[in-house]
C-alpha positions, -999 to +999 in steps of 0.1 A: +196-123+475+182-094+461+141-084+459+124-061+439+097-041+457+067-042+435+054-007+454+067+016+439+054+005+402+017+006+416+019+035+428+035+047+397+009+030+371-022+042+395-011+075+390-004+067+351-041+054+348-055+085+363-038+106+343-049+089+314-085+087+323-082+125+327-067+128+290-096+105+278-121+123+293-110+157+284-105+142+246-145+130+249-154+166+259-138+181+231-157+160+210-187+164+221-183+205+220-176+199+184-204+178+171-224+202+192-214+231+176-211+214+138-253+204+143-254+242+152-234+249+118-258+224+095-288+240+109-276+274+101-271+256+065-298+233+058-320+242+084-358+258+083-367+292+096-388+299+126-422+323+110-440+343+131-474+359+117-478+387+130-502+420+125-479+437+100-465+405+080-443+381+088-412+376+106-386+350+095-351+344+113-328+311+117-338+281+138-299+279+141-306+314+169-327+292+192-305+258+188-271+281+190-285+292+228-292+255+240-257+247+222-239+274+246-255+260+277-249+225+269-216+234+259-209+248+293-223+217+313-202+198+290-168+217+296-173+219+333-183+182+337-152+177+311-125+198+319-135+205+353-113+187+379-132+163+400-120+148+434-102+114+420-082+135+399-069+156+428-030+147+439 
């Protein structure tokens, strides 16, 4: 009589389901980098300026400037938290 060990197909779909949480996760990231960078792109577009009065006149340059610096930092947390290894991924 013959059995079938049912080990070694754990151990390979545990290692399928990490590998596919890691593909989902880096698939979310690059998402989110997008949409970050296409608000940065509408604001450029539709977006108001920043004025500043000052004692010669007045100074006027994109809001998209200040929202493009946030968008680079939160586009680094993003890729490191997204891209980034973490321990559960490590073989």
């Amino acid at each position: 009589m013959a059995t079938v060990s049912s080990h070694a197909s754990d151990a390979t779909s545990a290692r399928r389901g990490r590998r596919t949480r890691f593909v989902v996760r880096e698939m979310w990231a690059a998402l989110t980098v997008g949409v970050i960078w296409l608000v940065v792109l509408a604001d450029a577009l539709f977006g108001p300026d920043i004025v500043s009065s000052n004692a010669g006149g007045f100074t006027r340059f994109p809001s998209a400037v200040v929202l493009a610096l946030f968008a680079w930092l939160a586009t680094r947390v993003v890729a490191k938290h997204g891209f980034g290894q973490s321990d559960d991924d490590a073989d």
